[in-house]
C-alpha positions in Angstrom: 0.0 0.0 0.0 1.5 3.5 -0.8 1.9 6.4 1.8 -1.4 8.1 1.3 -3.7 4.9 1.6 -1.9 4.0 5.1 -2.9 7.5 6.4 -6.4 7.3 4.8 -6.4 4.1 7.2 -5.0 5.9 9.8 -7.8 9.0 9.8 -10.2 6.4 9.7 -9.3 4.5 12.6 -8.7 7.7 14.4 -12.5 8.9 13.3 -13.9 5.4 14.5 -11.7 5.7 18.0 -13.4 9.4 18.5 -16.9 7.8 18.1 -16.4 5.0 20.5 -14.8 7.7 22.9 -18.0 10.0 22.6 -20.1 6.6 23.6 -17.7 4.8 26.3 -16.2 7.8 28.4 -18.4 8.2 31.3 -19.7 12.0 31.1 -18.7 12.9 34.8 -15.3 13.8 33.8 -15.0 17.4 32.7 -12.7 19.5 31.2 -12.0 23.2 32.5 -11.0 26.0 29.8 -9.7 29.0 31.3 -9.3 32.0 29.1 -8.4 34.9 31.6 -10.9 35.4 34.2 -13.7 33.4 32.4 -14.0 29.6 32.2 -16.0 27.3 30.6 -16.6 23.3 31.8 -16.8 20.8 28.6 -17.6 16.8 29.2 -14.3 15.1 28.5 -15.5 12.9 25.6 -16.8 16.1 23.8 -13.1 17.6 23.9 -11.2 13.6 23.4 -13.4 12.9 20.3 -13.3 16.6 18.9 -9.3 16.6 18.9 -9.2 12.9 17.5 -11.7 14.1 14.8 -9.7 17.1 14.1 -6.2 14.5 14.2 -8.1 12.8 11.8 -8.9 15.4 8.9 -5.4 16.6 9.4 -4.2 13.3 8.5 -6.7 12.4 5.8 -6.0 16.2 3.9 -1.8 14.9 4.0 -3.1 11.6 2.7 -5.0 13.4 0.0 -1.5 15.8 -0.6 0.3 12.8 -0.6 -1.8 11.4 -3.4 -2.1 14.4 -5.4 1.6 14.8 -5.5 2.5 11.1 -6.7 -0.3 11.4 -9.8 0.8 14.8 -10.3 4.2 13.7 -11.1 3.1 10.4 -12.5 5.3 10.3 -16.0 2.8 8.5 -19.0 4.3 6.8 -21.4 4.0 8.2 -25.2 1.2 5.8 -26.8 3.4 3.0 -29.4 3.2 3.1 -32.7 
């Protein structure tokens, strides 16, 4: 398999781990966001599966690059005679 398929792979398990997160972390744990003197409480599983999610499209636009680049560059042969 070349580069780009293996990280297509990759986003996709990522994006399957994020929905399992957002259905198996219990939602009593919390995370706190402090931006000066205001803060703001988010469930855990929203924060873990939204930073896996945005892991994943990270990875899947590389993978796409990746692909682009190899066809871009992709030498065809002159048609025989």
């Amino acid at each position: 398999m070349g580069t780009g398929r293996v990280l297509l792979v990759i986003a996709e398990v990522l994006a399957a781990i994020a929905l399992a997160v957002q259905f198996l972390m219990p939602i009593e744990w919390i995370v706190s966001i402090a931006f000066g003197h205001r803060s703001f409480v988010l469930p855990a599983r929203w924060v873990v599966s939204l930073l896996l999610i945005s892991i994943a499209g990270g990875v899947s636009v590389i993978a796409l690059a990746s692909m682009y680049w190899r066809l871009a560059h992709l030498t065809i042969p002159p048609p025989a005679q």
